[in-house]
NUBA-875270 format. One record per residue (C-alpha): chain; x, y, z; residue in one letter. Coordinates in steps of 0.5 Angstrom, whole numbers, always signed. Layout:
SITE / A / X / Y / Z / A
...
//
This chain:
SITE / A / +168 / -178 / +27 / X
SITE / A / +174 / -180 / +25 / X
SITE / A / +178 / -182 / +18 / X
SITE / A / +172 / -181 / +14 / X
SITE / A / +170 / -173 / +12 / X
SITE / A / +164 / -171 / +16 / X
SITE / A / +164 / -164 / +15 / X
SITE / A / +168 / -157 / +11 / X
SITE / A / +174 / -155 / +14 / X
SITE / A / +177 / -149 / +10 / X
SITE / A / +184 / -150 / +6 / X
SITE / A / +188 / -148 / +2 / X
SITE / A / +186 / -146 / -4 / X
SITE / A / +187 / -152 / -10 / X
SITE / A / +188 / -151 / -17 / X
SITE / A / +186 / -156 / -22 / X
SITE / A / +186 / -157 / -29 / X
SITE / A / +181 / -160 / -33 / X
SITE / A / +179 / -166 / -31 / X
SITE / A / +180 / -172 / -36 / X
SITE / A / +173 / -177 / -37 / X
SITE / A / +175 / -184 / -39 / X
SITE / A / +170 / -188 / -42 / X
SITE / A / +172 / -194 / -42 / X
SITE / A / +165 / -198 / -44 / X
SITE / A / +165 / -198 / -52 / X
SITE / A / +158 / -202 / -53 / X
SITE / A / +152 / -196 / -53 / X
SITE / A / +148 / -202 / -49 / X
SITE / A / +151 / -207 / -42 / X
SITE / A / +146 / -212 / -39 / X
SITE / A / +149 / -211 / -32 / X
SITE / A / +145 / -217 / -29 / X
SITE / A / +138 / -219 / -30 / X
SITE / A / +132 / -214 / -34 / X
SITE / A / +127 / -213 / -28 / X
SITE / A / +121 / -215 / -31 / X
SITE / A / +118 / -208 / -31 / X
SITE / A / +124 / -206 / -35 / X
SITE / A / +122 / -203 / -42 / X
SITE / A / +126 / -207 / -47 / X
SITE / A / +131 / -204 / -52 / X
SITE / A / +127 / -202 / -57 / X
SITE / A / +123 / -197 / -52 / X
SITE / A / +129 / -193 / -51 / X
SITE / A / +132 / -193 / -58 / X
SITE / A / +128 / -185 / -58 / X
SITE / A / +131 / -183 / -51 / X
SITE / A / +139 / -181 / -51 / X
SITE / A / +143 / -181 / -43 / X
SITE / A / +141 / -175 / -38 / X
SITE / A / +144 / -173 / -32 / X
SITE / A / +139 / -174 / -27 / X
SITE / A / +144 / -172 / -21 / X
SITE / A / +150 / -168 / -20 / X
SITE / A / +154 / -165 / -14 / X
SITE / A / +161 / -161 / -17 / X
SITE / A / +167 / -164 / -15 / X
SITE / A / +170 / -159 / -9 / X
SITE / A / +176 / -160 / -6 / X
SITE / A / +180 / -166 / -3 / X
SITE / A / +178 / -168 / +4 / X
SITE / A / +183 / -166 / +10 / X
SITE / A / +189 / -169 / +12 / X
SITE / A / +188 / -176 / +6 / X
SITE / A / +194 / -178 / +4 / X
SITE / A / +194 / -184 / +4 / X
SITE / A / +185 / -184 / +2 / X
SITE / A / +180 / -189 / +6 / X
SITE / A / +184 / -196 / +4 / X
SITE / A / +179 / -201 / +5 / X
SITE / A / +173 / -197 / +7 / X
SITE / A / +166 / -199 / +2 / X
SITE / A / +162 / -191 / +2 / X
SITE / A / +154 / -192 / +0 / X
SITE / A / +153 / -185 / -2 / X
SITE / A / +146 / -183 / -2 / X
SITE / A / +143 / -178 / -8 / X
SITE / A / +137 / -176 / -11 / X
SITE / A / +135 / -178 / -17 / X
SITE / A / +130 / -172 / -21 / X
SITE / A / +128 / -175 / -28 / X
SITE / A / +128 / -182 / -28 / X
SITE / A / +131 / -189 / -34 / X
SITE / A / +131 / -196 / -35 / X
SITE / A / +138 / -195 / -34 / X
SITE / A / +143 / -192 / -31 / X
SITE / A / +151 / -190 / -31 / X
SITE / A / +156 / -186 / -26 / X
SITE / A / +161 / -181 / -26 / X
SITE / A / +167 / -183 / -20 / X
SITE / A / +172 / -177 / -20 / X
SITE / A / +179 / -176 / -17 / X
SITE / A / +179 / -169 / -19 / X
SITE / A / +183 / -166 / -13 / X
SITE / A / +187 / -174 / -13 / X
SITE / A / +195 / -173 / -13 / X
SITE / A / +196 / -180 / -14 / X
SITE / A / +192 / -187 / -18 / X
SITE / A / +185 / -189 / -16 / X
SITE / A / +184 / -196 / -16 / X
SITE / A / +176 / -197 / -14 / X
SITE / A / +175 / -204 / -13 / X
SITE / A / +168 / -205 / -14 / X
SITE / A / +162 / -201 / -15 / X
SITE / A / +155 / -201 / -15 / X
SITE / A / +149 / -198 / -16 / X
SITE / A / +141 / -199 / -12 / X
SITE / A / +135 / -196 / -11 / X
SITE / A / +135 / -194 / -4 / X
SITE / A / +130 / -197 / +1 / X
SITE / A / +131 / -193 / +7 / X
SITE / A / +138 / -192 / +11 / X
SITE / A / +144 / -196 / +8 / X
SITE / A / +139 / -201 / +5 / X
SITE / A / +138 / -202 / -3 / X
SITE / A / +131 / -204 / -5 / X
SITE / A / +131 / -212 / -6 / X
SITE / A / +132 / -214 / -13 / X
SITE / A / +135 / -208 / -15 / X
SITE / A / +143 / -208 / -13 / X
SITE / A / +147 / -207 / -19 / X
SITE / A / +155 / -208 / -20 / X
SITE / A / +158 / -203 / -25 / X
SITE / A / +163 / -204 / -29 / X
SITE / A / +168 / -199 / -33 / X
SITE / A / +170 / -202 / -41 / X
SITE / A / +167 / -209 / -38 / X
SITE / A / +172 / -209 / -33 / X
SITE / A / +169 / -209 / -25 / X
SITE / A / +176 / -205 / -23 / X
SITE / A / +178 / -199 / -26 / X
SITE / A / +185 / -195 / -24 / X
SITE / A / +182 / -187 / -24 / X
SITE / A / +189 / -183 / -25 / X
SITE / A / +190 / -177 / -21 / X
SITE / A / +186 / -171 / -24 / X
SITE / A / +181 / -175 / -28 / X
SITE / A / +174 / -178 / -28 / X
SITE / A / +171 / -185 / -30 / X
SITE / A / +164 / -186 / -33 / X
SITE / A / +161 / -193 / -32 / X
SITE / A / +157 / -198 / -37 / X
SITE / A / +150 / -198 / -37 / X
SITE / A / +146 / -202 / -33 / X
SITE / A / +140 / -204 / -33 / X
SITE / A / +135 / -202 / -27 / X
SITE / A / +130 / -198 / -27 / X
SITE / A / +132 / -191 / -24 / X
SITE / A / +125 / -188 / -21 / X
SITE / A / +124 / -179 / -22 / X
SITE / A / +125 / -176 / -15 / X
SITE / A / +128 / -182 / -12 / X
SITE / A / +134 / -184 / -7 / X
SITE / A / +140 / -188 / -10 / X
SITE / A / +145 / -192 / -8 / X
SITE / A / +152 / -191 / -11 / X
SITE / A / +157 / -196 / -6 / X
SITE / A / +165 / -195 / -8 / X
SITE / A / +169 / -200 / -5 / X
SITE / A / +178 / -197 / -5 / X
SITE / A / +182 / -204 / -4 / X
SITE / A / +188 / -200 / -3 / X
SITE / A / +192 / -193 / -2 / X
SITE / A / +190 / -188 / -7 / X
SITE / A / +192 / -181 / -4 / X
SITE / A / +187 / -175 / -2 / X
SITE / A / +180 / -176 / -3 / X
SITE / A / +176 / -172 / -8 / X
SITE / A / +169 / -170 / -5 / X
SITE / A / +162 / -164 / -5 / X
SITE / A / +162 / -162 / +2 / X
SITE / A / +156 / -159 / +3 / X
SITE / A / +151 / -166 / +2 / X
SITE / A / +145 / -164 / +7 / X
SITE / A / +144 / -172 / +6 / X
SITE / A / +146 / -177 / +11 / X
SITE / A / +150 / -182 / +7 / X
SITE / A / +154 / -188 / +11 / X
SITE / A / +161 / -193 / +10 / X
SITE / A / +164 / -198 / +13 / X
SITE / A / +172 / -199 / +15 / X
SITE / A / +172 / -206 / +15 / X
SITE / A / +172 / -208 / +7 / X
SITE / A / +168 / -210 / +1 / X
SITE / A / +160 / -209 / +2 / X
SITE / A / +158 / -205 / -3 / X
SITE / A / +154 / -211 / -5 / X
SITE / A / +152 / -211 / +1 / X
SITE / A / +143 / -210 / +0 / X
SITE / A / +141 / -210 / +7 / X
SITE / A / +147 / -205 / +9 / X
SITE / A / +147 / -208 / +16 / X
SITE / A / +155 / -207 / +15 / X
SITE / A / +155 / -200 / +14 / X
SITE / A / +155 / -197 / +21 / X
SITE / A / +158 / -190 / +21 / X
SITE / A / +155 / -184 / +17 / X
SITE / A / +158 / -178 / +14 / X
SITE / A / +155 / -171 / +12 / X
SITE / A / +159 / -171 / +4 / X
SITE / A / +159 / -174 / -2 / X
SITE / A / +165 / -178 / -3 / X
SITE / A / +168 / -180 / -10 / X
SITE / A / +161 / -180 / -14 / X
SITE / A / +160 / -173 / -18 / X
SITE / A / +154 / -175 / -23 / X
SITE / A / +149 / -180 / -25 / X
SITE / A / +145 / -181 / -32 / X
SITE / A / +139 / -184 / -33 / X
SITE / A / +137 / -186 / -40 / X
SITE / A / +129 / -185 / -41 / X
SITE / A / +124 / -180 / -43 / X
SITE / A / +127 / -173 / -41 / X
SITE / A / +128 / -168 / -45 / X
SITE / A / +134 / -165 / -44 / X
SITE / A / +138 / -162 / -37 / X
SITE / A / +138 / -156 / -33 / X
SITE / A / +144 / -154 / -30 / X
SITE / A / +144 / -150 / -24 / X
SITE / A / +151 / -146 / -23 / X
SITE / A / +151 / -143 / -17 / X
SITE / A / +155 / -143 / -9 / X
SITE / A / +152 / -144 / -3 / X
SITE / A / +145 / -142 / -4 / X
SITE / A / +144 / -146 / -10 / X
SITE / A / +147 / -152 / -6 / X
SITE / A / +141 / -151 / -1 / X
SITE / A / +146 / -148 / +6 / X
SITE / A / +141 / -149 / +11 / X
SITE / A / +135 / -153 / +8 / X
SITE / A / +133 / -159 / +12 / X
SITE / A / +137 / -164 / +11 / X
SITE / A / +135 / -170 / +8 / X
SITE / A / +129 / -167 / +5 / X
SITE / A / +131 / -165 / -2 / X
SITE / A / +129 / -158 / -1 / X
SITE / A / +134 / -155 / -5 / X
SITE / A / +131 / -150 / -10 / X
SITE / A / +135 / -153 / -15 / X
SITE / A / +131 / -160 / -12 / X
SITE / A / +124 / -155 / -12 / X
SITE / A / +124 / -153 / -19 / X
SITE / A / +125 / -161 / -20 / X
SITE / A / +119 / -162 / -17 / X
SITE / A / +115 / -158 / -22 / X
SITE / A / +118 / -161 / -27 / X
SITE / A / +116 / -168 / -26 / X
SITE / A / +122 / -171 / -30 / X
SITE / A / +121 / -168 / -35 / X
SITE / A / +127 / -165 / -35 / X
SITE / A / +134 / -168 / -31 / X
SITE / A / +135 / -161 / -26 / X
SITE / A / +144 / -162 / -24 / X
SITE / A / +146 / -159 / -18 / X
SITE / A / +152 / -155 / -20 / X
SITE / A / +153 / -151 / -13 / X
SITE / A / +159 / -151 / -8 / X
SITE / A / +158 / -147 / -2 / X
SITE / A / +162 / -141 / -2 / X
SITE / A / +163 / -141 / -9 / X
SITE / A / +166 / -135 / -12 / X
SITE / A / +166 / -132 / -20 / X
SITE / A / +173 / -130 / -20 / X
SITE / A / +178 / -134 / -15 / X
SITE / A / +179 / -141 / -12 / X
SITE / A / +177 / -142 / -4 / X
SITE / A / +180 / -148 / -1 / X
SITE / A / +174 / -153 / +0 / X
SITE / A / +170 / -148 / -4 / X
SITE / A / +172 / -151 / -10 / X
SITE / A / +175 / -147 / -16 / X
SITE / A / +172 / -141 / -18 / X
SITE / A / +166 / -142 / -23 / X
SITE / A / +170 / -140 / -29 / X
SITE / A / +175 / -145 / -29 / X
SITE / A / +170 / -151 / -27 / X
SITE / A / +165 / -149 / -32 / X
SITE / A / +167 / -155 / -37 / X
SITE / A / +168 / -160 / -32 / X
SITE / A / +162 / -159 / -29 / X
SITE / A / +157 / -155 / -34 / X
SITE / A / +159 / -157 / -41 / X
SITE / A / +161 / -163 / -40 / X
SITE / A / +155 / -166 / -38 / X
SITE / A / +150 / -169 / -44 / X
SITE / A / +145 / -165 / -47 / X
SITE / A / +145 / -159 / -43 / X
SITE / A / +140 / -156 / -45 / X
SITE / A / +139 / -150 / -40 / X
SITE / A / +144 / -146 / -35 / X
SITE / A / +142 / -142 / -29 / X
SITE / A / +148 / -138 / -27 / X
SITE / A / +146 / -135 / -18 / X
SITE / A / +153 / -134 / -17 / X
SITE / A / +158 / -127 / -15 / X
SITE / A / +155 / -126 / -8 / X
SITE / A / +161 / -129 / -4 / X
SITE / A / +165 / -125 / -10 / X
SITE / A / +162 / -118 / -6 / X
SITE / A / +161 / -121 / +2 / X
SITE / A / +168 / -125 / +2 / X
SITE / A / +175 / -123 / +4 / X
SITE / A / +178 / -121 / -1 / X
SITE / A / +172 / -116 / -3 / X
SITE / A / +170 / -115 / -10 / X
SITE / A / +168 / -107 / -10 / X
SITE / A / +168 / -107 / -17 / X
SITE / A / +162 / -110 / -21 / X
SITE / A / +165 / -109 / -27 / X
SITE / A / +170 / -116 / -26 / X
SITE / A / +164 / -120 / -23 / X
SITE / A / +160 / -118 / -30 / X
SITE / A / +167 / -120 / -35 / X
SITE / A / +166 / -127 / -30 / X
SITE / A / +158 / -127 / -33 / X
SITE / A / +160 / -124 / -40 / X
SITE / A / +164 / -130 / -40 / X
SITE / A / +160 / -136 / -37 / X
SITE / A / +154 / -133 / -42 / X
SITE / A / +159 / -133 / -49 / X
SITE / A / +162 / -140 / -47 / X
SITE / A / +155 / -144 / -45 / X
SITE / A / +152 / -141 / -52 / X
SITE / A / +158 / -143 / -55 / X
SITE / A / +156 / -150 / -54 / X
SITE / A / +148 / -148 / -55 / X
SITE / A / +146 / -148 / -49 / X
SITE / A / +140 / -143 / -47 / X
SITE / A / +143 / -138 / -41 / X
SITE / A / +139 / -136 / -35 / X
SITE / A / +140 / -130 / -30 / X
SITE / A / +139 / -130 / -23 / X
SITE / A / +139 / -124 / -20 / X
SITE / A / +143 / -124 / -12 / X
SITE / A / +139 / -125 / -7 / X
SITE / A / +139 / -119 / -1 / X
SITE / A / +144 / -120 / +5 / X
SITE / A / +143 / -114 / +9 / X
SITE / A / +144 / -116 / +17 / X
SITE / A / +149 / -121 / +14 / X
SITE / A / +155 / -120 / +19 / X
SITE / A / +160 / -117 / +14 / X
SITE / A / +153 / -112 / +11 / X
SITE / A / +155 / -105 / +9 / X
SITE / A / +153 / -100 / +4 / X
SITE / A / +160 / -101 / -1 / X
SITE / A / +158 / -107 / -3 / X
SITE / A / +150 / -107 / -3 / X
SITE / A / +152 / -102 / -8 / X
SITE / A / +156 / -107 / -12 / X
SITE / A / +151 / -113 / -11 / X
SITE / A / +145 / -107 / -14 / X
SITE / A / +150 / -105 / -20 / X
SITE / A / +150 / -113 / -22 / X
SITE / A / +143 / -114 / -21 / X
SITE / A / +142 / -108 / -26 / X
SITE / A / +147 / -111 / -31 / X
SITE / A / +144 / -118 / -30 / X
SITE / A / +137 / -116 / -32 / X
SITE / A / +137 / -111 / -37 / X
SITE / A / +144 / -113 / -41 / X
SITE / A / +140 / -117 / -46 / X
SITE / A / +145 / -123 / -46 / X
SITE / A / +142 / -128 / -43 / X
SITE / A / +136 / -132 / -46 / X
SITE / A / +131 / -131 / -40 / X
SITE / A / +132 / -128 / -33 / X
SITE / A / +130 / -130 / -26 / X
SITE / A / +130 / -125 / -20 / X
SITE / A / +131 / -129 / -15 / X
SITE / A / +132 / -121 / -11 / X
SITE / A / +125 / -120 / -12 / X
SITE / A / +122 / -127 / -10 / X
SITE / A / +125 / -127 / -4 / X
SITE / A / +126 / -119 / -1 / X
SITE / A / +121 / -115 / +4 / X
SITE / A / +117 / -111 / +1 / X
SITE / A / +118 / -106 / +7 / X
SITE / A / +126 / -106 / +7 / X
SITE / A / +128 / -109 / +0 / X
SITE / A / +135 / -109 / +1 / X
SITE / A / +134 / -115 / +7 / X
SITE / A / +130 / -122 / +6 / X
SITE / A / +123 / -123 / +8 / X
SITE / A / +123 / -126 / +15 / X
SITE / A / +119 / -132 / +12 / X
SITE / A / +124 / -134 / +8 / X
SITE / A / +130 / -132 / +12 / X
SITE / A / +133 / -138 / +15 / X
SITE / A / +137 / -133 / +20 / X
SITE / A / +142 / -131 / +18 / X
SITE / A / +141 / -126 / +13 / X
SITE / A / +144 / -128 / +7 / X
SITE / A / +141 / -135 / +6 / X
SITE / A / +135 / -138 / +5 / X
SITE / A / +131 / -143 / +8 / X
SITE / A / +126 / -148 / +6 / X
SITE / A / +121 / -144 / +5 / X
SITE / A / +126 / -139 / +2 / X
SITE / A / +128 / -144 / -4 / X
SITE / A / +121 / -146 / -6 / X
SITE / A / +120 / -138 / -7 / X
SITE / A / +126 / -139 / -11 / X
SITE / A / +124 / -145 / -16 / X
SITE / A / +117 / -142 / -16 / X
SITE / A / +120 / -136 / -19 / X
SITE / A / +123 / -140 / -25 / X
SITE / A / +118 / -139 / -31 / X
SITE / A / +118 / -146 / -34 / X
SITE / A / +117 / -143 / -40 / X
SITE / A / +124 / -141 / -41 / X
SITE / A / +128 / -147 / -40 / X
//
């Protein structure tokens, strides 16, 4: 496919600073269109403040983009995990060299495919206004609308580019069909006759947040394991989806997983490494109130190896300190066996068990999952259980991620 990101080429390494969100809407309430007739009144929500309900952390700029996708409408499909009667979205040009202008923005519960459940498509608007110039490097946050947003369900966040805008921020790793059309602005569309291509990304959209009766957020930061690598696509069988599920809307789950994600250096498509995009993609996301930390696998398995485990835990100490800084409880998952992955030996299986050592028993975090244990053969701990294998040796599959969110104690979070 042509002209629209479908899959994860592997660039240049990208460095970013941190990204600037422009909350243009100034009115704590914006009736975008009409209340549905189940919508719950004003008053009903007075108690509950804004959740995020889904996220995917903005990774790289889409290859060979220079001049953006001029005249392209992109509906992307997200799911949702705890649910509102209204509802926001945060459109990124993190990786952008140049000004986004997005020209018209929705957002609809999805039916099936590219087609909006009748009644409920909704133009977003950005301080009043339904076109907003994104600048290079920043995010923008959307006035409310109304619309009821159900827990575990798909939406539809449709942007349309009327312009050239330089590369195209996006998450590579989707596991989610989403759709596009070159032939202009159909965002409003509801059938969604119009959007004849598919793509495998998430395109401009990183977060939407729901105001209703959940709790609080978990964050899940990780790399592709969190991310759902090798899942099925488009049955939300990430763990992060799973742990979602037992949660049943109680608390909003945002998924802040990247595929080849690493602690300590940047990585092309992979996304700035995890202490440089913890602001953007953890702290600044409203009323975190508990992280998941899974990530250092790749710090030991990709090249350049880290042998030593000693900076992998500087990296934790550091995301542990930060996140408890803005009072935010920290759990730690132990990494997950990979032996028989092709790059597997003895050196770094002992970094990998000098870290787990630290993760559980250092004391500096609020809870510890062990995700190690979860998933391990008993009768060759050092490698995953066949049934959780998803073939390769190193990530699981989906009934691998489920043993990974049934390992989480609800308790603490």
């Amino acid at each position: 496919m042509t002209g629209i990101a479908a899959a994860a080429p592997r660039g240049g390494a990208h460095s970013v600073s941190m990204k600037r969100i422009l909350t243009l809407g100034t009115a704590a309430v914006l009736a975008l269109g009409a209340v549905t007739a189940s919508g719950s009144a004003e008053g009903d929500l007075a108690a509950h403040g804004w959740v995020g309900t889904w996220a995917a952390s903005p990774a790289a700029a889409v290859a060979n983009t220079p001049q953006g996708y001029p005249n392209y409408s992109i509906r992307n499909v997200v799911h949702t995990s705890a649910g509102g009667n209204q509802a926001r979205a945060r459109l990124s040009n993190t990786f952008g060299t140049a000004p986004l202008t997005l020209g018209h923005v929705t957002l609809a519960v999805a039916a099936d495919g590219p087609r909006a459940a009748s009644g409920t498509m909704r133009t977003l608007t950005f301080g009043g206004q339904s076109t907003v110039v994104v600048p290079p490097g920043a995010e923008v946050l959307s006035d409310p609308a109304w619309l009821r947003v159900p827990a575990d369900a798909d939406l539809l966040v449709t942007t349309y580019v009327p312009t050239p805008s330089g590369p195209v921020t996006y998450h590579p790793l989707a596991q989610q069909t989403s759709y596009f059309t070159r032939a202009g602005d159909f965002a409003g569309e509801e059938s969604g006759a119009s959007f004849t291509e598919q793509t495998a990304v998430w395109h401009y959209v990183s977060e939407v947040d729901v105001r209703g009766p959940a709790r609080g957020i978990v964050v899940t930061l990780g790399d592709s394991i969190t991310d759902g690598a090798h899942s099925t696509p488009g049955a939300n069988r990430r763990w992060p989806d799973r742990l979602s599920d037992r949660l049943h809307g109680q608390l909003g789950v945002l998924n802040a997983g990247i595929s080849g994600n690493r602690l300590l250096l940047d990585g092309g498509t992979a996304g700035r490494n995890a202490l440089a995009r913890l602001a953007d993609d953890v702290l600044t996301s409203g009323d975190v109130r508990t992280l998941i930390v899974l990530e250092g696998i790749n710090d030991i398995q990709q090249n350049p190896h880290q042998t030593d485990p000693a900076m992998i835990v500087s990296a934790l100490r550091q995301i542990v300190a930060q996140a408890k800084a803005q009072g935010i409880r920290v759990i730690g998952g132990t990494l997950t066996p990979f032996k028989g992955w092709k790059v597997y030996d003895p050196t770094l299986e002992k970094t990998r068990q000098a870290v787990n050592s630290f993760i559980r028993t250092s004391g500096i975090y609020d809870g510890v999952v062990d995700f190690d244990a979860a998933v391990r053969d008993p009768a060759d701990p050092l490698a995953m259980l066949p049934a959780y294998d998803s073939g390769d040796h190193l990530h699981p599959n989906d009934a691998g991620y489920q043993r990974m969110a049934d390992a989480v104690p609800l308790t603490l979070l």
